[in-house]
C-alpha positions as CSV (number, residue, x, y, z in Angstrom):
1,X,9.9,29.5,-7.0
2,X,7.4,30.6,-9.9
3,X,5.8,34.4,-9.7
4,X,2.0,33.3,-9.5
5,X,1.0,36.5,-11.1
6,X,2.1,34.8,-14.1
7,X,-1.1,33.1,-14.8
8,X,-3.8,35.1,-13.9
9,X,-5.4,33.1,-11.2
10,X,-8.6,34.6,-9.6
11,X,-7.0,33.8,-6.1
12,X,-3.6,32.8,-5.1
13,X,-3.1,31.3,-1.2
14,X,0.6,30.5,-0.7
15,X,0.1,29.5,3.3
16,X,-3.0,28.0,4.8
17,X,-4.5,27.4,8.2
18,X,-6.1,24.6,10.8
19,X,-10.0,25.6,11.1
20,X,-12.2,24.4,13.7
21,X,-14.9,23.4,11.3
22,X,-15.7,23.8,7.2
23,X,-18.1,25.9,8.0
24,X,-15.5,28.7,9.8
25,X,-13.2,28.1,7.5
26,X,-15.4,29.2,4.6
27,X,-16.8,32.2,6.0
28,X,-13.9,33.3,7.7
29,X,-11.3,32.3,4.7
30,X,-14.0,31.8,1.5
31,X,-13.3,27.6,1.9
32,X,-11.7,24.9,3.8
33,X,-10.9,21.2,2.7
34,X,-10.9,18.2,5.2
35,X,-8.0,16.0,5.4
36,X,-6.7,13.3,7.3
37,X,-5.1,15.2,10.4
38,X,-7.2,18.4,10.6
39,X,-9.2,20.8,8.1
40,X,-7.3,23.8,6.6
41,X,-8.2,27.1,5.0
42,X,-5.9,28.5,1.9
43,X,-4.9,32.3,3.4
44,X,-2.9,34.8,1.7
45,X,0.8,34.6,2.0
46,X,3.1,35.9,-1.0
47,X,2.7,35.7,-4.4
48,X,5.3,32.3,-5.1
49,X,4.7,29.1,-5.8
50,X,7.2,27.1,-3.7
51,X,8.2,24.1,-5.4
52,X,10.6,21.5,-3.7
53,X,13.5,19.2,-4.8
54,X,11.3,16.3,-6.0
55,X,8.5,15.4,-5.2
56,X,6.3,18.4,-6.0
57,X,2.2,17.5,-5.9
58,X,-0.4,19.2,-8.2
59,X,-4.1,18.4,-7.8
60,X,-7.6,19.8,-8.9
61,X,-10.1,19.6,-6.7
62,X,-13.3,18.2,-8.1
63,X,-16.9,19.2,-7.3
64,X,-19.7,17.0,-7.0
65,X,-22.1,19.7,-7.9
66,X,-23.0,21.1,-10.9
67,X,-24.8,24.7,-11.2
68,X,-23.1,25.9,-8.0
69,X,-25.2,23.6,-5.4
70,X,-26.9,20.6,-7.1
71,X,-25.6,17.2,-6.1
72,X,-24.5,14.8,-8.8
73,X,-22.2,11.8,-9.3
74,X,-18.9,13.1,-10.2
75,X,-17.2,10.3,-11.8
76,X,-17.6,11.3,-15.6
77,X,-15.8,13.8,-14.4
78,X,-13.1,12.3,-12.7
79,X,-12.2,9.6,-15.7
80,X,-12.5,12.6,-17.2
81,X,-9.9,14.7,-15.6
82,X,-7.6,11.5,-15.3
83,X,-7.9,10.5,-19.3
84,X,-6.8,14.1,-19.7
85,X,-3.6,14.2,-17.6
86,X,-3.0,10.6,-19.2
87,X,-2.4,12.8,-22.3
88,X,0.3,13.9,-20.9
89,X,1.7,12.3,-18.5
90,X,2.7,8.4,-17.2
91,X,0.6,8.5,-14.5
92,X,0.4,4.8,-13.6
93,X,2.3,5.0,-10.2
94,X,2.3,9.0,-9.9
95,X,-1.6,9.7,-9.7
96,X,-3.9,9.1,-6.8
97,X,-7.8,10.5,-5.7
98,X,-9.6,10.6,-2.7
99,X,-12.8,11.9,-2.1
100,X,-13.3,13.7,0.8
101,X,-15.5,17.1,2.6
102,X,-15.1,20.4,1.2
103,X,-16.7,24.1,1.9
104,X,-16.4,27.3,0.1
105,X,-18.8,30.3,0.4
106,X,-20.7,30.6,-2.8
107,X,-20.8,34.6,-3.6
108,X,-23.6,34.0,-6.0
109,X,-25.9,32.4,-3.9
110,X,-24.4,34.1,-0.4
111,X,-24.0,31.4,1.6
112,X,-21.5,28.4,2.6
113,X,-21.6,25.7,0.2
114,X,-20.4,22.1,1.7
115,X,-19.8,19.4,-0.4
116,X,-18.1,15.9,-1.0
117,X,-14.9,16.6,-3.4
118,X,-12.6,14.9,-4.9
119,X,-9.1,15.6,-5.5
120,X,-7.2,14.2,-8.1
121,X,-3.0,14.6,-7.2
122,X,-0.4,13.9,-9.4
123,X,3.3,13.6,-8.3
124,X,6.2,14.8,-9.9
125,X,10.2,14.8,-9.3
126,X,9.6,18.6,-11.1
127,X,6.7,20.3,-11.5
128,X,7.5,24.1,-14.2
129,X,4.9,26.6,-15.5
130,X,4.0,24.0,-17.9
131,X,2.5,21.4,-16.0
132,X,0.3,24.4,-14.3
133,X,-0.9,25.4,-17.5
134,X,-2.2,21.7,-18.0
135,X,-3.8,22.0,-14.2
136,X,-4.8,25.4,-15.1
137,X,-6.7,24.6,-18.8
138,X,-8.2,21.2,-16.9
139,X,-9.7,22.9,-14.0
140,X,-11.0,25.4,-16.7
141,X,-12.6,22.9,-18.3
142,X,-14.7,21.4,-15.1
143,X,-15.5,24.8,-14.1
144,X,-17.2,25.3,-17.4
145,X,-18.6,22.0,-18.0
146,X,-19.9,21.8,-14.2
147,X,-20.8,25.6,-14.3
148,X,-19.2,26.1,-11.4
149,X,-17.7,29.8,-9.6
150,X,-14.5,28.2,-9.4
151,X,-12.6,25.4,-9.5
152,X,-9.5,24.8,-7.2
153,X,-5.7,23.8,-8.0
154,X,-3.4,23.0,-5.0
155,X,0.9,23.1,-5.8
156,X,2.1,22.0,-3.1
157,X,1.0,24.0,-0.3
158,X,-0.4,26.8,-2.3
159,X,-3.8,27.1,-3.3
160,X,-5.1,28.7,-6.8
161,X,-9.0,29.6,-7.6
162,X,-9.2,29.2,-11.3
């Protein structure tokens, strides 16, 4: 386990949730992400990042809005995001993105924000402080670039609001 308080996040959600829809799951738990089986909302839990034997997953979640709510393309900044992480890691067979629905409740504008994400995972037999720090400076990046409120990081099952 890693002490999140190490890095400073602006929210840390070790344990998350099945939600009826995005838009519950934002105004009831500030954002949910669809997936496959159901849609989930990050909630509080303690302050460690669990990490597992091997295979440990990290992943940035990236908008396709810039300025909080306008639609754009985000592909630049997918190559982008992957071109970094190619930096440093081999991420041939251990890298894979899927776009799919996200929501999150916008505290500039007051209101829910939904909106087609992508999230870009990479896999690793260990995943230390270090390779969060690389998530962690990334997501940084696309929040500033896409002058966004936040961007999100997923370990594992816990969620971080950079």
């Amino acid at each position: 386990m890693i002490n999140s308080k190490k890095f400073n996040f602006s929210f840390f959600m070790s344990d998350r949730k099945k939600v009826d829809s995005l838009q519950t799951g934002a105004i009831e738990n500030g954002g949910a992400t669809k997936f496959d089986d159901a849609i989930y909302s990050n909630i509080e839990g303690n302050n460690f990042i669990e990490l597992k034997e091997k295979n440990n997953q990290i992943s940035i979640f990236i908008p396709s809005t810039m300025d909080i709510n306008n639609k754009i393309d985000n592909q630049y900044y997918i190559k982008k995001s992957i071109n970094y992480l190619e930096k440093y890691y081999s991420i041939s067979n251990n890298l894979k993105y899927y776009k799919t629905t996200g929501s999150w409740f916008s505290d500039s504008l007051n209101k829910v924000i939904i909106e087609e994400i992508t999230i870009v995972t990479l896999n690793l037999i260990e995943l230390n402080e270090m390779d969060i720090n690389i998530f962690i400076t990334l997501a940084s990046m696309i929040k500033s670039e896409m002058n966004q409120e936040a961007v999100s990081i997923a370990i594992n099952e816990s969620l971080a609001i950079i």
